[in-house]
C-alpha positions in Angstrom: 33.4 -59.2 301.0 31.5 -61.8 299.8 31.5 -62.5 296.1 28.5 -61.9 294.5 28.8 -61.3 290.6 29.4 -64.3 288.8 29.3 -66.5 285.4 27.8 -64.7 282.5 27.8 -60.9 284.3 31.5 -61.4 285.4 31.9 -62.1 281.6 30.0 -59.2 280.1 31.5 -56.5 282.5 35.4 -57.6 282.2 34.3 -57.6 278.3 32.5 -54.0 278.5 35.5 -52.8 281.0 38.1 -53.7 278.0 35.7 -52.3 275.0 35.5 -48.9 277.0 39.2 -48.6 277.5 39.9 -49.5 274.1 37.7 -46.8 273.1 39.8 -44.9 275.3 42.7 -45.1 273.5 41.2 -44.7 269.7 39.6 -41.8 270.9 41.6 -40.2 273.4 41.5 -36.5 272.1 37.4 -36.4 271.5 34.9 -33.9 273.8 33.5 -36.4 276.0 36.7 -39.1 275.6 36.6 -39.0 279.2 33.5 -41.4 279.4 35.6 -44.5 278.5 37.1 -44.3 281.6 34.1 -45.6 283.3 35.0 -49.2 281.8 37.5 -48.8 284.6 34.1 -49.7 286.9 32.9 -52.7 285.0 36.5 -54.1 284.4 37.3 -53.7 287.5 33.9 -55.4 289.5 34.2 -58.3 287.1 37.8 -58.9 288.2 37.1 -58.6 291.7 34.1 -60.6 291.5 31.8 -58.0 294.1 29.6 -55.3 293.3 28.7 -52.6 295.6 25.8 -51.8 294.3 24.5 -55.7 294.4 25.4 -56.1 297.5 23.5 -53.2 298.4 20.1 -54.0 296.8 20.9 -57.7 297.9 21.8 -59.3 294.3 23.6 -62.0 293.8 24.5 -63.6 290.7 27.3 -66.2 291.9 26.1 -69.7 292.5 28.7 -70.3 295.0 29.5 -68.0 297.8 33.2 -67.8 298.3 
């Protein structure tokens, strides 16, 4: 796997992976808490540095190839 999210958009998703989660757990007991997993996905591909979806369409964000 070939990294290929990087700088700023690794930034924003490990920030919008935490904000969800933290949502999470203020709001564990609402209808549609559930949602705030999904930060698990943007937390998760900023960590790892590779996107599925980008590497599907071809996007790559990283300057350097590791």
């Amino acid at each position: 796997m070939t990294k290929n999210v990087g700088g700023i958009d690794r930034i924003a998703r490990i920030v919008l992976g935490l904000a969800l989660l933290i949502g999470y757990a203020f709001n564990s007991d609402g209808a549609y808490s559930w949602l705030y997993l999904l930060g698990i996905i943007p937390l998760g591909t900023g960590l790892i540095g590779w996107c599925p979806p980008y590497a599907i369409l071809g996007i790559n964000t990283c300057s350097v190839n590791r």
